[in-house]
N, C-alpha and C positions, 0 to 999 in steps of 0.2 A: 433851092431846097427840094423844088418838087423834082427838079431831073435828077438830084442824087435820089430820091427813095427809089424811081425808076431803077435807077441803075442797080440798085441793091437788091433790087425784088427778081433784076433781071440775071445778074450774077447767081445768086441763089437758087433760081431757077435752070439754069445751066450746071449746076453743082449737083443738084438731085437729080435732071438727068443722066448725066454721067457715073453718076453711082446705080442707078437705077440699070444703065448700060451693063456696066462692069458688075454689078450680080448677077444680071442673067446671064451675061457670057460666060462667068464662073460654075453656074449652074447647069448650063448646056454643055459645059468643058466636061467630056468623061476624067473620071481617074482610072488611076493602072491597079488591076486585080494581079496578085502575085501568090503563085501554084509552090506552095513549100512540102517537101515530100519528109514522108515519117515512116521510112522501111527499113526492112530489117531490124535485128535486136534493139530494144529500148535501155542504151547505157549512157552514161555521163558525155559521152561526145555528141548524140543525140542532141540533151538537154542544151548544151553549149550550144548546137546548131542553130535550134530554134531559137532560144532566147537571144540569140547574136541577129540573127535575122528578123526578129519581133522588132527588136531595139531597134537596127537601122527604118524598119518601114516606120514605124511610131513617130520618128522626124520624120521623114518622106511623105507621111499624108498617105498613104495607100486606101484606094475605096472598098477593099475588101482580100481577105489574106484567104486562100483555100488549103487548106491541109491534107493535101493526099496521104493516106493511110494503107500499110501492106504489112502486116506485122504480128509476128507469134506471141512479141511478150517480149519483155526485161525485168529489171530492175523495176520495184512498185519505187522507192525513192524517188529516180529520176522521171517515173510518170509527174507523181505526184507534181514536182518541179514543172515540169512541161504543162500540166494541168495548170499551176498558177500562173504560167506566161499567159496561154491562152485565154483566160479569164481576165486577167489586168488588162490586157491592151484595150484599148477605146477604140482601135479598126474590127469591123466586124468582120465574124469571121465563118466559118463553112468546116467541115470535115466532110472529107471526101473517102468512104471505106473502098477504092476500086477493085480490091480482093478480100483482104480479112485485116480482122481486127481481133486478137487473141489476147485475152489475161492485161498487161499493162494499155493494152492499144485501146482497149472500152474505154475507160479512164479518157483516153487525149481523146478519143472520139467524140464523147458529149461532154465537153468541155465545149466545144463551141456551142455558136448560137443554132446555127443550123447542120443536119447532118443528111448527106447525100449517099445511097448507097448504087454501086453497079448492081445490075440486074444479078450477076452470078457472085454478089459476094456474102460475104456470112461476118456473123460476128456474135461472139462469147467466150464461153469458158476462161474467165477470169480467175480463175482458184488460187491461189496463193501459193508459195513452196519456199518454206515451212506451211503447212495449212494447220498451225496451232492455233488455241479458239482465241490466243490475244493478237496474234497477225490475223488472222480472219476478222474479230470483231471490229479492228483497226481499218481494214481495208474496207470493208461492208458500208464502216462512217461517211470515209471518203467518197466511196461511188455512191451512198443517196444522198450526204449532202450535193456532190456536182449534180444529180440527175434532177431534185428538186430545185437546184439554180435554174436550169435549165428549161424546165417544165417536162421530164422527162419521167414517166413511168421505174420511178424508184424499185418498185417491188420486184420488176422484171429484171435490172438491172443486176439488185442485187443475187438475185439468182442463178445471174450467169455467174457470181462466187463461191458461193453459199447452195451446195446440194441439200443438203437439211430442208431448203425453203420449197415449196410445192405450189403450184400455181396448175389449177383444174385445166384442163384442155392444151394446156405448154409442156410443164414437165412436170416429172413423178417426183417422191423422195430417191432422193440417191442419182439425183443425176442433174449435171450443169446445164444451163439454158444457153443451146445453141441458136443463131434465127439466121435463117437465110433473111432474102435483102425485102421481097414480098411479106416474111414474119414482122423484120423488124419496122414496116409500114404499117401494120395491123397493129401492132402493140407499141405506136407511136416513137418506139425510141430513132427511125430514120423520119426524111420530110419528103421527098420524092427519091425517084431512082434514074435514073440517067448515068451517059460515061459522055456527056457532053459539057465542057466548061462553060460554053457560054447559054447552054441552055437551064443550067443551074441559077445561073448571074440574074438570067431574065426573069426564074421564077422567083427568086427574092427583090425583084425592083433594082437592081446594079445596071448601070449600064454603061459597062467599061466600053474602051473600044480598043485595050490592049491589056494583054494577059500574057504574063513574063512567069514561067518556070527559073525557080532558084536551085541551082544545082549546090547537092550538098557538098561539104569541103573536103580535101583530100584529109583531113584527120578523121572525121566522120566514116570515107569510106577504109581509111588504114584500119583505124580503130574496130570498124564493126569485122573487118576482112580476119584481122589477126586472131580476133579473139573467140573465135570460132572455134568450137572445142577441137574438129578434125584439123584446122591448121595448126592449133595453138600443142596438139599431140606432136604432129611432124615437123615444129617447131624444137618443142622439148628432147626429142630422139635425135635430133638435129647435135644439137647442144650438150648432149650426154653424150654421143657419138664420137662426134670433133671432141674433147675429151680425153675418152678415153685411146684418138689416133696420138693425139700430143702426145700423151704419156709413153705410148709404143715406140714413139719416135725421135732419133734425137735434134735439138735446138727447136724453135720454134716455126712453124711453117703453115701451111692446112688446114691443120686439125684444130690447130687452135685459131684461129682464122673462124673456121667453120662452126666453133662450140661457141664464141665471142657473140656473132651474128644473132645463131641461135636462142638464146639466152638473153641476149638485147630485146631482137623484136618479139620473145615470148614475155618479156616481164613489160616491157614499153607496152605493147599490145594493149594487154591487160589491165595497164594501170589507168592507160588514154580512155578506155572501154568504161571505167569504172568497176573493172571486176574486184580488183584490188589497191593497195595505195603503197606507197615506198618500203613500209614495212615486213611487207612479203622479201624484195629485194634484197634489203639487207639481213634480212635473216639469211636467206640465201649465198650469199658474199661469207657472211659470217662464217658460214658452214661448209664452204670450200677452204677456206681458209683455216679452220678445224684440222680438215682433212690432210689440207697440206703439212699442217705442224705434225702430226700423227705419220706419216709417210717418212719424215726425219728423221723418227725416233724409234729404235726397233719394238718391237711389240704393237701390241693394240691397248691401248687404255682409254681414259676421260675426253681425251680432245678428237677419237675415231670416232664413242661411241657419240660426243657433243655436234661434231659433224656430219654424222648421220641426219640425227635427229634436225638438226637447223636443214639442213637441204631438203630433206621433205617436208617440214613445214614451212618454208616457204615457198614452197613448189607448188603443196596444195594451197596453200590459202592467196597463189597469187590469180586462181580463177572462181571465177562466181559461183558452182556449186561443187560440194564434197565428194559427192560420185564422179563427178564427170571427172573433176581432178585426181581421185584416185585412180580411175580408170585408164587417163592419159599417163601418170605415173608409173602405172605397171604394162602398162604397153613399152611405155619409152625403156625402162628398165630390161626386160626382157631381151627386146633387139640391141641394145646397147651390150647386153650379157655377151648373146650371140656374137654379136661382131669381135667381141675381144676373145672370144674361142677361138674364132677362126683366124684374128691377128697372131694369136700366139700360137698357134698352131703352124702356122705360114713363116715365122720364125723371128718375130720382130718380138723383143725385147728391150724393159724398162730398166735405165743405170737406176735409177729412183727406186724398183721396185727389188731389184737385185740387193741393194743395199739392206733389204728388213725383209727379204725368204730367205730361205737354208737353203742354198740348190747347190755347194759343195760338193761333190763325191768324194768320195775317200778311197781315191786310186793307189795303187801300191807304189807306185813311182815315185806319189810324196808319201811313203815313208808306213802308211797306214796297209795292216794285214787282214787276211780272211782267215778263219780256222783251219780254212783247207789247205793256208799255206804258210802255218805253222812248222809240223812235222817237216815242212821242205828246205826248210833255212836252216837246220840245225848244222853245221859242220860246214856248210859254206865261208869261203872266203873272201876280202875283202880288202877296201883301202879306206883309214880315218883322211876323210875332208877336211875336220876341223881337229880342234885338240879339245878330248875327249876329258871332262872336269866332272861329273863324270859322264855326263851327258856331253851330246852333240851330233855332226854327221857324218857317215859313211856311205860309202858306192859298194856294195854287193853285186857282183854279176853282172856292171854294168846301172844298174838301179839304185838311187839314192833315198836313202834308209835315217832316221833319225833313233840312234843308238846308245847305250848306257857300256860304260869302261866297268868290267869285271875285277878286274886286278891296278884298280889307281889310275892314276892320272895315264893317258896317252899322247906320245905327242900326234902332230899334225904328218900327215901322209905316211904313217904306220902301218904294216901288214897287220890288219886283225882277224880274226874268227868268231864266227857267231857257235855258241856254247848251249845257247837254250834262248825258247821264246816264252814268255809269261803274260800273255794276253797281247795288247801293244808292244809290249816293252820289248827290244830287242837286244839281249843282253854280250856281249863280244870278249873276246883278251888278247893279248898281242901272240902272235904265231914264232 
């Protein structure tokens, strides 16, 4: 009895060393800090990025997630998003401004726990656009409830939104709260300044002993690339372009080729971006196809002027703001003009377009007179083509004439005379 409690006390004993081992081994074990970058415009491929990559570190255990930050501003929506990722996760985390931090980029910035700025970076001018006082009042909420999560000088915060707000020694009325990386140390919204990772890590107690940059995904960089109002322009002109070569040209080749692309990656672009969502597209679709029925049909009516209307509005609303889109619109427009002056001019012509213009001439040869050369036809002679009922045709001098029988019926290949002309009307009698 007595060597089994031995034994017991001795096994037991061996069981809390080895647990006592294997803490502190785990303890002394660094984890892996990982560097996740937030540049460029703030739009739904953004958001996608980071929440995809929160997600996988949240299983992986990561000792600390660092946010590098470079960025003018998006979409406040997908801040806001971004802002809730960074706040739910249980990995702590850092934002790192190593240039700027503009309008939506405040927001992700002090959403984390700590915020690092480089020596040369800045950050503010949050302002809103629309800046009406129910989107301002809205965004104002958001950035001092995060800043007071935080522990972060709300008032200042909200000032880099809100110009109305004045803060003695910072900024006046009428103007947004800019800080370089030294201001925003003084008015606590940064915690040190460095462009050192591991020197950040050490100031918060981390002590990785590997730091892995997450490179963003090819939809992030598509997305932010396309939607760029200067590509997302030379995209559009692209597309109107190829277009209007189709139409110049016959069967399908190039052009359409060229407007197909165009048109893809300006509406895909955008939509991946968040600028817009399917509904721009098909309005789009819609209003070619407008067009095309009107192109059929000679005149201009309901389904030219419904096709108009659909193709720019979906053109504009498939980017994120109404200037920029009308401005790429009347850009795209214009050279697209041009190019079809010079296509038609250069001698390329539309069967499609020929079909619904008048571009007939009314040469004499078929049949059609000038006043000048009335007077000249009188007493000329001739041959009936047909058999004149009382209408039909004749060869005059060579020239074929559509003519009215004077005197009854004519037969076919008859000597006739032209007797008088009455506007068109060529009026003849047998010779």
């Amino acid at each position: 009895m007595r060597i089994r409690k031995v034994g017991i006390v001795l096994f037991l004993a061996i069981v809390a060393i080895l647990a006592a081992s294997l803490n502190v081994s785990a303890q002394e074990t660094p984890g892996k800090v990982y560097v996740v970058p937030i540049k460029g415009e703030i739009n739904r491929a953004t958001h996608n990025f980071v929440r995809d990559v929160v997600d996988d570190l949240n299983r992986e255990g990561a000792e600390a997630i660092i946010f590098e930050i470079d960025t003018y501003g998006g979409l406040v929506d997908e801040a806001i998003k971004i802002k809730d990722v960074i706040i739910d996760t249980n990995i702590p985390t850092i934002s790192y401004v190593n240039n700027k931090a503009a309008s939506a980029g405040v927001l992700i910035t002090i959403a984390s726990e700590h915020v690092v700025m480089a020596e040369n970076a800045v950050i503010g001018s949050a302002e809103t656009i629309p800046n009406t006082e129910k989107v301002l009042s809205m965004w104002r909420g958001v950035l001092r409830d995060t800043a007071q999560y935080r522990g972060r000088d709300s008032l200042v915060i909200e000032a880099m939104a809100d110009k109305d707000i004045e803060i003695p020694g910072l900024v006046s009325a009428d103007k947004l709260v800019n800080l370089t990386a030294q201001e925003a140390i003084e008015y606590g919204v940064a915690d040190i300044l460095t462009k050192d990772y591991r020197e950040m890590l050490d100031h918060f107690g981390y002590n990785s002993s590997d730091i892995e940059v997450v490179d963003e995904g090819l939809q992030v960089k598509l997305a932010k690339y396309i939607s760029n109002p200067y590509i997302s322009t030379i995209l559009l002109t692209l597309g109107f372009v190829g277009l209007v070569i189709e139409i110049l040209t016959p069967g399908f080749g190039l052009g359409g080729t060229i407007s197909i692309m165009g048109f893809a990656l300006y509406f895909g672009g955008n939509i991946l971006a968040g600028n817009s969502n399917w509904t721009s597209l098909i309005l789009f679709v819609v209003g070619l196809i407008l067009l095309i029925i009107e192109g059929l049909v000679p005149g201009f009516g309901l389904p030219g002027i419904g096709g108009l209307i659909f193709v720019i509005a979906g053109t504009v609303l498939a980017m994120q703001d109404l200037s920029t889109a009308v401005l790429s619109l009347s850009i795209s427009i214009i050279i697209t003009a041009l190019v079809a002056i010079v296509m038609v001019k250069m001698g390329f012509k539309s069967k499609l377009l020929n079909k619904i213009i008048l571009n007939n001439r009314l040469e004499g040869k078929k049949g059609y007179l000038s006043n000048e050369a009335e007077a000249n036809m009188i007493g000329k002679e001739g041959v009936s083509l047909t058999e004149l009922r009382p209408s039909g045709f004749a060869t005059i001098e060579g020239e074929k004439y559509d003519v009215l029988s004077e005197g009854g019926f004519i037969p076919k290949g008859t000597q006739i005379k032209v007797i008088r002309v009455e506007g068109a009307k060529i009026f003849v009698r047998r010779v």
